[in-house]
KELOSE-679454 format. One line per 8 residues: number of its first residue (from 1); for each residue y, x, z of C-alpha. Coordinates in nm, 2 decimals, decimal comma, padded with zeros to 4 digits. Layout:
% residues N
NUM = Y:X:Z; ...
END
This chain:
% residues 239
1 = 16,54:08,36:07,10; 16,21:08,27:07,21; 16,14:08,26:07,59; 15,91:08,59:07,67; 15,56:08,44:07,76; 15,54:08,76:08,02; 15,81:08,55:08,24; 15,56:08,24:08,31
9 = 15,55:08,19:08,70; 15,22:08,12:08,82; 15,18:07,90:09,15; 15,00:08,02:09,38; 14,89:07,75:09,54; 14,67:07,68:09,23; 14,43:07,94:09,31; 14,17:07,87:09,45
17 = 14,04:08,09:09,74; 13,68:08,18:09,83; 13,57:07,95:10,07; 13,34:08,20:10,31; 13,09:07,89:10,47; 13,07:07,71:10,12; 12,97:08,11:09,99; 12,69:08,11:10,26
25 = 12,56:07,79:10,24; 12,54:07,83:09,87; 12,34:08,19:09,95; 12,09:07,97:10,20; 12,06:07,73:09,92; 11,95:07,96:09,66; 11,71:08,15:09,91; 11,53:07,84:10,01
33 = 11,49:07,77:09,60; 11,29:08,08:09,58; 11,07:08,00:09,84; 11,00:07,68:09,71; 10,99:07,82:09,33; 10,74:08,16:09,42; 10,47:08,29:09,51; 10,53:08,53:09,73
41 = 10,81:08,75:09,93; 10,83:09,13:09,98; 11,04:09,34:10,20; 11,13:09,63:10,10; 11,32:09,98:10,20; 11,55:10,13:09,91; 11,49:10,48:09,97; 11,80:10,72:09,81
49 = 11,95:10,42:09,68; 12,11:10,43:09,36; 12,28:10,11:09,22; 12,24:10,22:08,86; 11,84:10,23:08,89; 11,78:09,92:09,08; 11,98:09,75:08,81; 11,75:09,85:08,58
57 = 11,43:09,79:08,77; 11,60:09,46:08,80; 11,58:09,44:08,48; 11,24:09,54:08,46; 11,16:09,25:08,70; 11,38:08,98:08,51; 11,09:08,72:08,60; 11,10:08,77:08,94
65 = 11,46:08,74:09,20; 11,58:09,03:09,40; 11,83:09,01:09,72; 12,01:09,29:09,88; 12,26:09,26:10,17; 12,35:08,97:10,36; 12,07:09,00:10,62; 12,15:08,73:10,86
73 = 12,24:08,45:10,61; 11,90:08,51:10,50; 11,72:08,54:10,75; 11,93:08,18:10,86; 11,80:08,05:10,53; 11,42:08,14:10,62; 11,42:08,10:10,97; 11,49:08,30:11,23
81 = 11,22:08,16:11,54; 10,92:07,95:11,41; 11,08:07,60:11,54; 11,34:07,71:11,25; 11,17:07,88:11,01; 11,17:07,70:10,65; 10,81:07,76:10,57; 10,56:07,90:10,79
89 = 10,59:08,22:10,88; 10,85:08,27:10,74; 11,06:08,43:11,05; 10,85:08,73:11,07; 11,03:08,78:10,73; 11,32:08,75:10,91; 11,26:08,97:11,21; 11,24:09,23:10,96
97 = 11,60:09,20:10,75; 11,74:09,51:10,98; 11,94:09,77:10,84; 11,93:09,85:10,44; 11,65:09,62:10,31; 11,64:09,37:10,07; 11,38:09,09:09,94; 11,23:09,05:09,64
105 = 11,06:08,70:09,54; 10,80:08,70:09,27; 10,48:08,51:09,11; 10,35:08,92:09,04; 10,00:08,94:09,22; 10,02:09,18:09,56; 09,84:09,45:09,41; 10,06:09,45:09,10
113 = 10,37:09,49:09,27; 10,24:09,74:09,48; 10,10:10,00:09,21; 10,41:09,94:09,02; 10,61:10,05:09,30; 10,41:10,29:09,40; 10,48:10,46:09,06; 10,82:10,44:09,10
121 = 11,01:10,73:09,16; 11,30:10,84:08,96; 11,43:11,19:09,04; 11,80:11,25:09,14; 12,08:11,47:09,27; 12,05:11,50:09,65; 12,35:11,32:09,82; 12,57:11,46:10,12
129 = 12,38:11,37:10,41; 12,04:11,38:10,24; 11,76:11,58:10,35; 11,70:11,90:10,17; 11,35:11,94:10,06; 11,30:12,26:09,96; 11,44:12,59:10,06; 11,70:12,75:09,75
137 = 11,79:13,06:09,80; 12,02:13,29:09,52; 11,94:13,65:09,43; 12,25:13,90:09,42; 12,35:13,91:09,09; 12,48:13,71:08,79; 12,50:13,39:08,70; 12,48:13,33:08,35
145 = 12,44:12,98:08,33; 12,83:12,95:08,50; 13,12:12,91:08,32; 13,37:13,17:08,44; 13,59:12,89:08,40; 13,43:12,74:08,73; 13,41:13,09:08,95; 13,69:12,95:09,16
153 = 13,55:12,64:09,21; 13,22:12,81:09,33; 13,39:13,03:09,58; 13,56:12,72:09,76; 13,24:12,52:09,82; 13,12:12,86:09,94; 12,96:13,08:09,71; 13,03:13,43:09,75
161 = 13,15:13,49:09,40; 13,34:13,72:09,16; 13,37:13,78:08,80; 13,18:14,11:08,65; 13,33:14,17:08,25; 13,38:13,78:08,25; 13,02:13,68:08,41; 13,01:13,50:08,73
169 = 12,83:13,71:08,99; 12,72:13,68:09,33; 12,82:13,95:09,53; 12,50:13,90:09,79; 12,24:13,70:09,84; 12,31:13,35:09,94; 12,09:13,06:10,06; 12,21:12,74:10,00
177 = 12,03:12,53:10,19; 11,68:12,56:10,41; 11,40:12,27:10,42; 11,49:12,04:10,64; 11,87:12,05:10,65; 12,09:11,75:10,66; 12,29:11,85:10,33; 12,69:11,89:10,32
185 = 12,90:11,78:10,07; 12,89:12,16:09,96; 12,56:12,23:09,93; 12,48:11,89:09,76; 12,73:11,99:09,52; 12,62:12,35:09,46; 12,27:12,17:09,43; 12,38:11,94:09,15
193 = 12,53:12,24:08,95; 12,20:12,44:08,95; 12,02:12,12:08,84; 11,83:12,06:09,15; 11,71:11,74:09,23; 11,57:11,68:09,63; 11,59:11,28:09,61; 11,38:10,99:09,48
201 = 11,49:10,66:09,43; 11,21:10,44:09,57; 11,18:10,07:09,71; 10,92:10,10:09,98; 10,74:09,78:10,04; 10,71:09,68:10,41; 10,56:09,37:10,45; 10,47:09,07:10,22
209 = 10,46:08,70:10,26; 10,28:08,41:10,07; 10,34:08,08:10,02; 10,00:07,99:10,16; 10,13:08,09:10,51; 10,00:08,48:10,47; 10,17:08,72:10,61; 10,12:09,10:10,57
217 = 10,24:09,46:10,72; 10,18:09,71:10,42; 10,40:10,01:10,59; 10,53:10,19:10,91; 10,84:09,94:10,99; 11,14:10,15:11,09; 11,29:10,10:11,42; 11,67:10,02:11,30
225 = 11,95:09,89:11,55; 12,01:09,50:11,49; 12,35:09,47:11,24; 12,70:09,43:11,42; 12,87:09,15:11,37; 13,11:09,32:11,07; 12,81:09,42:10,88; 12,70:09,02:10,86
233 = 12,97:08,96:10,63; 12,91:09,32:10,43; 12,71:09,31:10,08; 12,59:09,09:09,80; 12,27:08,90:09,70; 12,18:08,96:09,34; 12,18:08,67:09,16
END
């Protein structure tokens, strides 16, 4: 009888393992590539981020490189003082890789990138701990767009519901949420069941370097805390 393929024993020595400096220096390496190979640099803010749409801006952008995460080896890569810095001016890019930001290097002229940008704003589902930007408040009464299937579901994220002849009512009025809140994961979710959207997905542009030296504050720069130590080693450039 045939030995069982399933019973091969794998060393594992013969793995090999992630090497964390060699994964860093290759990071600083690439960086310093795009500086050499474009134009120019932007900093930008991902506002409601949503992984699924900056993939496919990414793919919009295909001529052009984007980073996100690993602030510090960047910033290592570009500079961090002016004695350091790869190019020049480079470390005022770096003062500003704080926080969730990312870089994206491109050949696109200033003004194209920015009116692009500008225009971008996909509508989404509010997330817990968003912002709620408009008050929604819900009449006494049915509601027919509800499966009575779900009634129970609605009365533990706190609707005051019941079921009339099979029709999900509300038994009084209820507000869900008021302009201005910081949303719960209850109200986001009674949000995304009434189809209400209160987020945009945007990539704010901060500031924007060239590779003639240039250097240029195109927003309000938000005052975030430096990154611990922990959050150094968190995220993933997009290669």
């Amino acid at each position: 009888m045939p030995k069982s393929k399933r019973d091969k024993k794998i060393s594992l020595t013969q793995v090999d393992k992630k090497n964390g400096l060699e994964t860093k220096q290759k990071l600083v390496d690439t960086v310093r590539n795009c500086v050499d190979t474009y134009a120019r640099i932007f900093v930008f803010k991902p506002e409601n981020m949503r992984n699924l749409k900056l993939k496919e801006v990414r793919d919009k952008w295909n001529h052009s490189k984007f980073f996100i995460g690993r602030n510090r080896v960047i910033a290592k890569a570009l500079g961090k003082t002016e004695a350091e810095e790869y190019n020049e001016n480079l470390h005022k890019i770096s003062l500003l890789l704080r926080g969730e930001c990312g870089l994206l290097f491109t050949n696109e002229k200033t003004q194209d990138v920015l009116e692009y940008f500008q225009n971008l704003a996909e509508p989404d589902f509010a997330r817990t701990g968003g912002k709620c930007t408009e008050t929604v408040v819900l009449p006494e009464g049915p509601l027919p767009d509800f499966s009575h299937a779900i009634e129970p579901q609605l009365r533990q994220i706190g609707l005051p519901t019941t079921l009339k002849k099979g029709v999900v009512t509300l038994i009084k009025e209820h507000t869900v949420c008021r302009e201005g809140d910081i949303l719960t994961s209850e109200q986001a979710r009674i949000l995304k069941l009434l189809g209400k959207e209160q987020a945009e997905f945007r990539l704010r542009m901060l500031a924007v370097w060239g590779n003639d030296g240039s250097f240029e504050v195109l927003a309000s720069i938000p005052e975030e805390a430096s990154m611990s130590e922990d959050e150094e080693n968190e995220g993933e450039e997009d290669e």
